[in-house]
C-alpha positions as CSV (number, residue, x, y, z in Angstrom):
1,X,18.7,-24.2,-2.5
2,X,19.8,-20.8,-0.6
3,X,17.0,-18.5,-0.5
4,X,18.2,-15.7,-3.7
5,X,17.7,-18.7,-5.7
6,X,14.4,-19.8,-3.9
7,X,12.8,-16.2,-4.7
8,X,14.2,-16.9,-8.3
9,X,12.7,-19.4,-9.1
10,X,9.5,-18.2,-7.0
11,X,9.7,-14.9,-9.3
12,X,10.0,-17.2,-12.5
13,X,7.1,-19.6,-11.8
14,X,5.0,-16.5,-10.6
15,X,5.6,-14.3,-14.0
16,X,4.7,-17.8,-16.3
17,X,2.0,-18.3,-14.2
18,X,0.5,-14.8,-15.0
19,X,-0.9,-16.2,-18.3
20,X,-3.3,-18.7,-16.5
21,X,-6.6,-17.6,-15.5
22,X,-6.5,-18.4,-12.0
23,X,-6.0,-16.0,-9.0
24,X,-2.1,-15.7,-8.3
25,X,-2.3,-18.2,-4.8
26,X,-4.8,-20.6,-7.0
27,X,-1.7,-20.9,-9.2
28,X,0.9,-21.2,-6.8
29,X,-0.6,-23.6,-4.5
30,X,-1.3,-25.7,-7.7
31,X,2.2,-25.3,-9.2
32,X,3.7,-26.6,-6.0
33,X,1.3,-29.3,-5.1
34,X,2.0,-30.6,-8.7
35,X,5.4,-30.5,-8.2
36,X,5.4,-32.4,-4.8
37,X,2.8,-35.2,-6.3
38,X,5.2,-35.3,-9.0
39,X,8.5,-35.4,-6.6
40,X,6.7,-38.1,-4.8
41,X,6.2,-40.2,-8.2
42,X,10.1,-39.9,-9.1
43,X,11.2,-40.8,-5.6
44,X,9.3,-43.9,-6.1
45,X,11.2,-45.0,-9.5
46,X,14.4,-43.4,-8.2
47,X,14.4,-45.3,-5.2
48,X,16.5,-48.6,-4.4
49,X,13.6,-50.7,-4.3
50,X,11.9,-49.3,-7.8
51,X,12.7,-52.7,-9.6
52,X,10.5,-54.3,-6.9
53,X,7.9,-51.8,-7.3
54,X,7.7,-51.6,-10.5
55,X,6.6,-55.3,-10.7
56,X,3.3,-54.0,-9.9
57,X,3.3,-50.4,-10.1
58,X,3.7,-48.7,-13.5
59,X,5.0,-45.1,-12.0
60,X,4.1,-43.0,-15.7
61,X,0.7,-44.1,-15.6
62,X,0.0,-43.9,-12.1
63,X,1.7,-40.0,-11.8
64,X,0.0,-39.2,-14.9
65,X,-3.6,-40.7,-13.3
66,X,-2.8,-38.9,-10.1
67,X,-2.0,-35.4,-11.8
68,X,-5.7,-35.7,-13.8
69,X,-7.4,-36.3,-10.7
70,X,-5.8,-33.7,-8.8
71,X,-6.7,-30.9,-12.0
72,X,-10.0,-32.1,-11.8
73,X,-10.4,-31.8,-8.3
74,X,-9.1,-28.5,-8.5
75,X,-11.6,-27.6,-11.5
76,X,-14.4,-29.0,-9.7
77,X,-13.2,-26.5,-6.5
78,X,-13.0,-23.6,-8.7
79,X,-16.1,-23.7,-10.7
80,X,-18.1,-24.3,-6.8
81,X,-16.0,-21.0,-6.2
82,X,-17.0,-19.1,-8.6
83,X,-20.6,-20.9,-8.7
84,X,-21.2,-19.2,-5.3
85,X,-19.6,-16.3,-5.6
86,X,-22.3,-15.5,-8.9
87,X,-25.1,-16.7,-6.3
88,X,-23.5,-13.6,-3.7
89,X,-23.8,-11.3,-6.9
């Protein structure tokens, strides 16, 4: 990816983003820490050795466990935020 389409797609992901109520760097570090956990997941039933693997992984269940406990762990981190930051007010 050459870097016009880099700040494309960063300009595209940035304006659908705007909807969610989440400062804009909350949003983007989540956006792209979903997409490499994700990434990660497809690499490993993509790989040469997924047959083996997927003897005793299931990948769709496993990604879609990993992506609810990284939103939750991100949920919890916000609420603290903004827990303290009402405690400051």
């Amino acid at each position: 990816m050459d870097i016009d389409q880099l700040q494309r797609t960063t300009r595209r992901i940035r304006k659908r983003l705007q909807s969610v109520d989440l400062p804009e760097s909350d949003a983007m570090e989540m956006q792209s820490t979903i997409q490499a956990l994700i990434t990660g997941w497809s690499g490993f039933a993509r790989a040469p050795y997924s047959r083996a693997l997927a003897k005793t992984l299931d990948f769709d269940k496993l990604a879609m466990r990993s992506l609810d406990a990284l939103i939750e762990g991100k949920a919890s981190e916000l609420a603290l935020r903004s827990a303290r930051r009402k405690r400051k007010s």
